[in-house]
SETI-582794 format. One line per 3 residues: number of its first residue (from 1); their letters; for each residue x, y, z of C-alpha. Coordinates in nm, 2 decimals, always signed. Layout:
NUM) a) X Y Z; ...
# end
This chain:
1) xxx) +9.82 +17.59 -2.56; +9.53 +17.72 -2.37; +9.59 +17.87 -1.98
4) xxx) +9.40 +17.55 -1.86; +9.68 +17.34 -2.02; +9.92 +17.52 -1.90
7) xxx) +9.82 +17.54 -1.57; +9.76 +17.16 -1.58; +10.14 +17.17 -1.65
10) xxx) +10.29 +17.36 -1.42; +10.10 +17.21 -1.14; +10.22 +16.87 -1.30
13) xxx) +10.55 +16.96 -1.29; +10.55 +17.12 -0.96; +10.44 +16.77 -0.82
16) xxx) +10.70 +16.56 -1.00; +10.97 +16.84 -0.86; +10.82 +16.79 -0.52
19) xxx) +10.78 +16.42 -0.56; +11.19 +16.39 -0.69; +11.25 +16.63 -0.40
22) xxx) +11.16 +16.43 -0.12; +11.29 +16.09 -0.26; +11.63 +16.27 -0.24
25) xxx) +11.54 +16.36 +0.13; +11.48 +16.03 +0.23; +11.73 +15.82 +0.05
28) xxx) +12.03 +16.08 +0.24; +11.83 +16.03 +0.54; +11.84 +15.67 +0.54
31) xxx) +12.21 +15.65 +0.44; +12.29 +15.86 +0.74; +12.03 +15.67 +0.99
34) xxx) +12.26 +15.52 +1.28; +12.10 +15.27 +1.51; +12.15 +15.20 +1.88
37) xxx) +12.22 +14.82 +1.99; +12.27 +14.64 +2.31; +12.53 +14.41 +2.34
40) xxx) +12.25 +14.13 +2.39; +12.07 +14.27 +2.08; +12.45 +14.25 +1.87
43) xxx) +12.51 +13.89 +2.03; +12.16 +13.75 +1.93; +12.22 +13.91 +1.57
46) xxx) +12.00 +14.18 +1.55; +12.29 +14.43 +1.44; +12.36 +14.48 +1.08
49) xxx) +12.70 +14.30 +0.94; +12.77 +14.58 +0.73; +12.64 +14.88 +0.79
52) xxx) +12.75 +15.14 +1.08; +12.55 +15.13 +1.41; +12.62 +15.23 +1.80
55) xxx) +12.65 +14.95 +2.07; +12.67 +15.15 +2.42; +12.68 +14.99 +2.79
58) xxx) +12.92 +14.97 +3.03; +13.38 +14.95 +2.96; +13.43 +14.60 +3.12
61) xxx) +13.64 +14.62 +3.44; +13.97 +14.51 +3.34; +13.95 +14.52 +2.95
64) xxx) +14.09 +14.78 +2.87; +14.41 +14.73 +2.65; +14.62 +14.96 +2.48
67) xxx) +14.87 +14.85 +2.18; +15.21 +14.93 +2.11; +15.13 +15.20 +1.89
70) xxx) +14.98 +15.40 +2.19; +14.63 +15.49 +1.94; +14.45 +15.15 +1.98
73) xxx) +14.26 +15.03 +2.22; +14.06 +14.68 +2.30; +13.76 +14.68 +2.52
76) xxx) +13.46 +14.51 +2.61; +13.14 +14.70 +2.64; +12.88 +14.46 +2.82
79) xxx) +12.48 +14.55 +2.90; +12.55 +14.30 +3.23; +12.42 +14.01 +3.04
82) xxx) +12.64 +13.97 +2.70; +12.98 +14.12 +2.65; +13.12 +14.25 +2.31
85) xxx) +13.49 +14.34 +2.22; +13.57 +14.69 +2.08; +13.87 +14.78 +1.88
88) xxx) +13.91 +15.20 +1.83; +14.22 +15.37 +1.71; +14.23 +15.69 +1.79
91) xxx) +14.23 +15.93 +2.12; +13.98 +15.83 +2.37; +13.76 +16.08 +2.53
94) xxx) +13.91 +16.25 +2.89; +13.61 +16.07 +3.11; +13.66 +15.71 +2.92
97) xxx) +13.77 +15.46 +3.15; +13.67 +15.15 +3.29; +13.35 +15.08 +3.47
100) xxx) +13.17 +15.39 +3.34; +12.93 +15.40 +3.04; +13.05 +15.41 +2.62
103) xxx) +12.90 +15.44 +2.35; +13.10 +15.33 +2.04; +13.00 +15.39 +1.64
106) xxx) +13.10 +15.19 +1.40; +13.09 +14.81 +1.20; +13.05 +14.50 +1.35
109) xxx) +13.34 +14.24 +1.14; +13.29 +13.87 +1.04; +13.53 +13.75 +1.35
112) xxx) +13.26 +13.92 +1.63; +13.53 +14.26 +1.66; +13.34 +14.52 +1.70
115) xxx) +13.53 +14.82 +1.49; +13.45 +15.15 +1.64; +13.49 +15.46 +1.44
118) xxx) +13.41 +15.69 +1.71; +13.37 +15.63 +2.15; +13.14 +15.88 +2.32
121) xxx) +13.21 +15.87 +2.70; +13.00 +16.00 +3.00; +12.96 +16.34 +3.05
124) xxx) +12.98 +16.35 +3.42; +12.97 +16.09 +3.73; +12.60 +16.08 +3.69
127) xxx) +12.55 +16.09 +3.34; +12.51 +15.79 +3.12; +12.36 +15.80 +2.76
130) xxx) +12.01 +15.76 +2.81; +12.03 +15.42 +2.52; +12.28 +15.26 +2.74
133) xxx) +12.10 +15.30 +3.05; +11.80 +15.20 +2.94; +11.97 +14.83 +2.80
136) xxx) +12.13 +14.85 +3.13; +11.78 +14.82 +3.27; +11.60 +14.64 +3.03
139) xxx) +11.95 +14.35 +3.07; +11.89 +14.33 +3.48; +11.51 +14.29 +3.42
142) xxx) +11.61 +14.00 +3.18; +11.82 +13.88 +3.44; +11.60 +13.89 +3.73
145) xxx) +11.32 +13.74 +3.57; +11.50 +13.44 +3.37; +11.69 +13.28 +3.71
148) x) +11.47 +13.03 +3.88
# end
């Protein structure tokens, strides 16, 4: 094989490597990609059924329900328009309570029970995650400008 050849090959092969290489980048990326709904957005069925995503607003005053079992907890996170019920079991963060913003990961079931896997909490009285506060906004705006 002539050094032209080989060259041809090894530049080839460096491509394909590179070419395999990112693929493999991607694909993990995607798998691990979590999106950020509103409970509007999860109530008009723009959230996946099965896959994990975040829904963050506001802890409903008043909905907050602990089982038996002293892990679980029932909520409802609402953007001021729509209201969706969250089920965690697990410790809650110190600042979660009710009336403050949450942001929840997890899977959305069949019966409209949000699952959460994990519940971020705000980080100080003026602190609110800056996905929730922008639904938040984006909800009153929707509000305002659909009344008569």
């Amino acid at each position: 094989m002539k050094n032209r050849h080989k060259r041809i090959a090894l530049i080839a092969g460096g491509v394909a490597a590179f070419g395999i290489a990112t693929a493999l980048v991607l694909n993990a990326f995607q798998s691990n990609l979590v999106f950020f709904f509103t409970p509007t957005q999860v109530s008009a069925g723009e959230a996946p059924q099965e896959r994990t995503f975040r829904v963050g607003g506001m802890v409903q005053t008043g909905s907050v329900q602990r089982q038996s079992d002293g892990l679980t907890v029932k909520f409802v996170v609402t953007d001021t328009a729509k209201m969706i019920p969250v089920s965690y079991t697990g410790i809650l963060p110190d600042l979660f309570s009710e009336g403050k913003g949450v942001v929840a990961q997890g899977k959305l079931g069949a019966d409209g029970l949000f699952r959460a896997e994990e519940v971020l909490a705000k980080h100080d009285e003026n602190y609110m995650p800056p996905e929730a506060q922008h639904a938040l906004d984006e909800a009153a705006k929707n509000t305002i400008t659909a009344r008569p």
